[in-house]
C-alpha positions as CSV (number, residue, x, y, z in Angstrom):
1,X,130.6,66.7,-5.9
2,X,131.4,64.2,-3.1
3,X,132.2,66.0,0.0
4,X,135.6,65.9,1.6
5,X,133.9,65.4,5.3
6,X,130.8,64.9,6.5
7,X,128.5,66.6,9.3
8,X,128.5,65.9,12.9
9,X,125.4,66.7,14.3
10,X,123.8,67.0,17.4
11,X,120.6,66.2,19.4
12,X,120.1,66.5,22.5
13,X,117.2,67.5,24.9
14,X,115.6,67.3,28.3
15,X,114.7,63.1,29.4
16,X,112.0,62.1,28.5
17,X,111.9,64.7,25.1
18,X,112.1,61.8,22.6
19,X,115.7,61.7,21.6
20,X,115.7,58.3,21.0
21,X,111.9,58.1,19.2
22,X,112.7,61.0,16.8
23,X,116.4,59.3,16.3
24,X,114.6,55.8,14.9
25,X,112.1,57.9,13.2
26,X,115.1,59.7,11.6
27,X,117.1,56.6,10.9
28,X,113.8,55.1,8.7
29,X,113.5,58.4,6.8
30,X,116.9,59.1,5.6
31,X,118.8,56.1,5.1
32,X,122.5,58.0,4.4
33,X,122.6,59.4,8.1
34,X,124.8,57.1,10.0
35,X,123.8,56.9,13.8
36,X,126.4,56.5,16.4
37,X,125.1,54.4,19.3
38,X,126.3,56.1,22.6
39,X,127.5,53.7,25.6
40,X,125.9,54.2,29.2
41,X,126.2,52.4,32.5
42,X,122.6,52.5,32.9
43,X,119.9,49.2,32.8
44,X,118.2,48.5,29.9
45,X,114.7,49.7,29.4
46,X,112.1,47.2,28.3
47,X,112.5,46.7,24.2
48,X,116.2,48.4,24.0
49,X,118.9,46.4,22.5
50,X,122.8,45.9,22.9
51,X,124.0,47.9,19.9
52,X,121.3,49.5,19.1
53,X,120.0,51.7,21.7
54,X,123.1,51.8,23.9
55,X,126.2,50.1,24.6
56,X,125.5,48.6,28.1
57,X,128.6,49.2,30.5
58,X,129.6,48.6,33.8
59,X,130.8,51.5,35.5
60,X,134.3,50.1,36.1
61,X,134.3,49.8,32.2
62,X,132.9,52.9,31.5
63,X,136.1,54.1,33.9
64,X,138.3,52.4,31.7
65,X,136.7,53.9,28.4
66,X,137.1,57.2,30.1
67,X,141.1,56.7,31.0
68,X,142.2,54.6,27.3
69,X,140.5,58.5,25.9
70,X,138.0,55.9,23.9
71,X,135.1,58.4,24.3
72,X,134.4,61.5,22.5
73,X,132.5,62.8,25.4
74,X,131.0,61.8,28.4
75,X,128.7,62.8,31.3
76,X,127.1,62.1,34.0
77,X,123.4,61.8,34.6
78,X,121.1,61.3,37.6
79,X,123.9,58.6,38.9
80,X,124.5,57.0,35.6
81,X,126.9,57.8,33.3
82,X,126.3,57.9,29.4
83,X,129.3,58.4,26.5
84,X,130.1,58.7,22.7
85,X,133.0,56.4,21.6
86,X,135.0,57.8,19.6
87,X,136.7,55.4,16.7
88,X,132.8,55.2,14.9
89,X,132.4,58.9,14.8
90,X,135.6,59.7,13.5
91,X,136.1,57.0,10.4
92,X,132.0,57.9,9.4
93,X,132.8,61.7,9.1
94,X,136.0,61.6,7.4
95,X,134.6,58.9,5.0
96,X,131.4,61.9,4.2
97,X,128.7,60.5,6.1
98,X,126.3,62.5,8.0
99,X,126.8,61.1,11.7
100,X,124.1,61.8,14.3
101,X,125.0,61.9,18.0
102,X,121.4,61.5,20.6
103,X,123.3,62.8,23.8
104,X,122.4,64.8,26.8
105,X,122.9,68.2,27.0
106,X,126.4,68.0,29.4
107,X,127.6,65.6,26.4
108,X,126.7,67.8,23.8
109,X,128.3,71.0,25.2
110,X,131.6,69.0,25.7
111,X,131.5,68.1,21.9
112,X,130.6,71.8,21.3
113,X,134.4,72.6,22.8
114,X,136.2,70.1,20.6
115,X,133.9,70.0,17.9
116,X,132.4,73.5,17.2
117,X,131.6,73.0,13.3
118,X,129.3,70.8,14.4
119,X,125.3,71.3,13.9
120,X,123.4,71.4,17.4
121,X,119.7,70.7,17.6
122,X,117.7,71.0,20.6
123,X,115.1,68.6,21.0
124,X,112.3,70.8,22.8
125,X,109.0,69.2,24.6
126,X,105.8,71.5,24.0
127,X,105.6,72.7,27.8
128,X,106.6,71.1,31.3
129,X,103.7,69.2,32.2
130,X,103.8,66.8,28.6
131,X,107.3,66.3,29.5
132,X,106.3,65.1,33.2
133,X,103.4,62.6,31.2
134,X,106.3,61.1,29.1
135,X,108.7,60.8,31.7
136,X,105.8,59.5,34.0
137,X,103.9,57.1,31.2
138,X,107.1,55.1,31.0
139,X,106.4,53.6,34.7
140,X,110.2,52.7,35.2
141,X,111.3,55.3,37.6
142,X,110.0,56.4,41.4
143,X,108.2,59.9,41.8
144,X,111.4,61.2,43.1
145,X,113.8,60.6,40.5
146,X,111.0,62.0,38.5
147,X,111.1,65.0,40.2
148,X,114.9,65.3,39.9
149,X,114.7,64.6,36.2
150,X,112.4,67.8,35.7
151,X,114.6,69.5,37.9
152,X,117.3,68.9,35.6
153,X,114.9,69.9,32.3
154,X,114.7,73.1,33.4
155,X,118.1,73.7,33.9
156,X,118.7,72.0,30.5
157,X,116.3,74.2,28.8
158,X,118.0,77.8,30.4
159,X,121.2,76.2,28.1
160,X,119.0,76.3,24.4
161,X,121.0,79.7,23.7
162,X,124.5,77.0,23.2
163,X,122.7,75.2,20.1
164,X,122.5,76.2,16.6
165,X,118.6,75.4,16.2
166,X,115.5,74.4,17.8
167,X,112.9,71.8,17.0
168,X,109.6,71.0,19.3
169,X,108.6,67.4,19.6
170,X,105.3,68.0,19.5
171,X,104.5,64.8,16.6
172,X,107.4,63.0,16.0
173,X,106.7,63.1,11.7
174,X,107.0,66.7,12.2
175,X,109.7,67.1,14.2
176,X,112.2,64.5,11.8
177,X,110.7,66.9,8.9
178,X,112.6,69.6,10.5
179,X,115.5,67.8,11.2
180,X,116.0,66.5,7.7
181,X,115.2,70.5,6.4
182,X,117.8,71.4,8.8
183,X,120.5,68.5,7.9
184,X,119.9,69.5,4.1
185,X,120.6,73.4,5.0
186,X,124.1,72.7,6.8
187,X,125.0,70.5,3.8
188,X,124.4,73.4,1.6
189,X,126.1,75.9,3.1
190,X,128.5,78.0,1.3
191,X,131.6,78.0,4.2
192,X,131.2,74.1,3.7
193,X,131.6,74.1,0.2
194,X,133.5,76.8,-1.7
195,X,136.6,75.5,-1.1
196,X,135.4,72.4,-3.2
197,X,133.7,74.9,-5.6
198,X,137.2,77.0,-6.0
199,X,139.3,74.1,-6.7
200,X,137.1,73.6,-9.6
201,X,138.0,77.1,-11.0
202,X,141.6,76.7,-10.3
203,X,141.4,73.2,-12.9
C-alpha cells in the first residue's frame, strides 16, 4: 500500500562525527532514500561538490534565503552559517519518499518545532578523544577552532535526550545498518499506517 507521505528524518551530530560519510554510505545502500543537500556559507573542503555536498552561498545570499522564508531551518555555526531549503523537502515527502536531512544539532531542533513527526537520529562518536583525531586528521582548521569545535560537542551531546534514537559511528557499515533498521521501524509503525489500514475496512 503506497504511503500517503513519506518520512522526514534526521541526522545530526557533533563536527567531525561523520554526518556526511555515514550519509554517502546510506545513499549507496538504500537507493529509495532521497537526500536533501543543505546550503552553507562555508568554503568547500577538498573533494566536496556544488550540489552534492552543500549548496555554496555567500552570506549576503544566505540573508536573502533567510528573508524570501526559502529555508526550512537554519543555524549558525562557528561563524558560518548552514541551511535546509525548503521546496526539495516538501515535494519529496508529499510524493512518499523517505527524505534525509545531515544538519547540525541547532538545525535539527528547529525542525523538531515545526516538524515533530519527524524521526531524529543522533549521530554519536565512540568517546571525545576519536572525535578530536577526526576533527584533527582533516588538517583544514587551526588548533583553536578545534578547540571551539569540541567545545561545542559537548554541549551538543548534553542535547541527545531531544532525539528519538541513538547510533555510534564507531564503523561506518555498522552505523548505516542501524540507520536502515531504524528507517524500516518508523515506516512500520502502526500511528503511520492505520489510517490507510482502516480505509481498507471501510471499502
Amino acid at each position: 500500500m503506497k504511503r500517503e507521505k513519506g518520512l522526514l528524518i534526521v541526522l545530526s551530530g557533533p563536527s567531525g562525527v561523520g554526518k556526511g560519510t555515514v550519509c554517502g554510505a546510506l545513499r549507496e545502500h538504500d537507493t529509495h532514500i532521497r537526500y536533501s543537500v543543505s546550503a552553507t556559507t562555508r568554503a568547500p573542503r577538498e573533494g566536496e561538490e556544488e550540489g552534492v555536498n552543500y549548496f555554496y552561498k555567500s552570506k549576503d545570499e544566505f540573508q536573502r534565503m533567510i528573508q524570501d522564508g526559502e529555508l526550512l531551518e537554519y543555524a549558525q555555526y562557528v561563524d558560518n552559517f548552514y541551511g535546509t531549503p525548503r521546496e526539495y523537502v516538501e515535494k519529496m515527502i508529499h510524493e512518499g519518499h523517505d527524505v534525509i536531512l545531515e544538519i547540525e544539532v541547532q538545525g535539527a531542533l528547529q525542525v523538531k518545532k515545526t516538524f515533530p513527526e519527524g524521526v531524529f537520529i543522533f549521530l554519536m562518536p565512540p568517546n571525545l578523544n576519536e572525535l578530536r583525531n577526526r576533527i584533527e586528521g582533516r588538517g583544514t582548521e587551526s588548533r583553536e577552532l578545534i578547540d571551539n569545535r569540541m567545545n561545542v560537542a559537548r554541549e551538543e551531546i548534553d542535547l541527545m535526550d531531544q532525539y528519538d534514537y541513538v547510533v555510534e559511528n564507531d564503523k561506518v557499515d555498522f552505523a548505516v545498518e542501524r540507520i536502515k533498521s531504524i528507517v524500516t521501524a518508523e515506516n512500520c509503525r502502526k500511528d503511520r499506517l492505520i489510517h490507510l489500514y482502516k480505509e481498507l475496512v471501510k471499502e
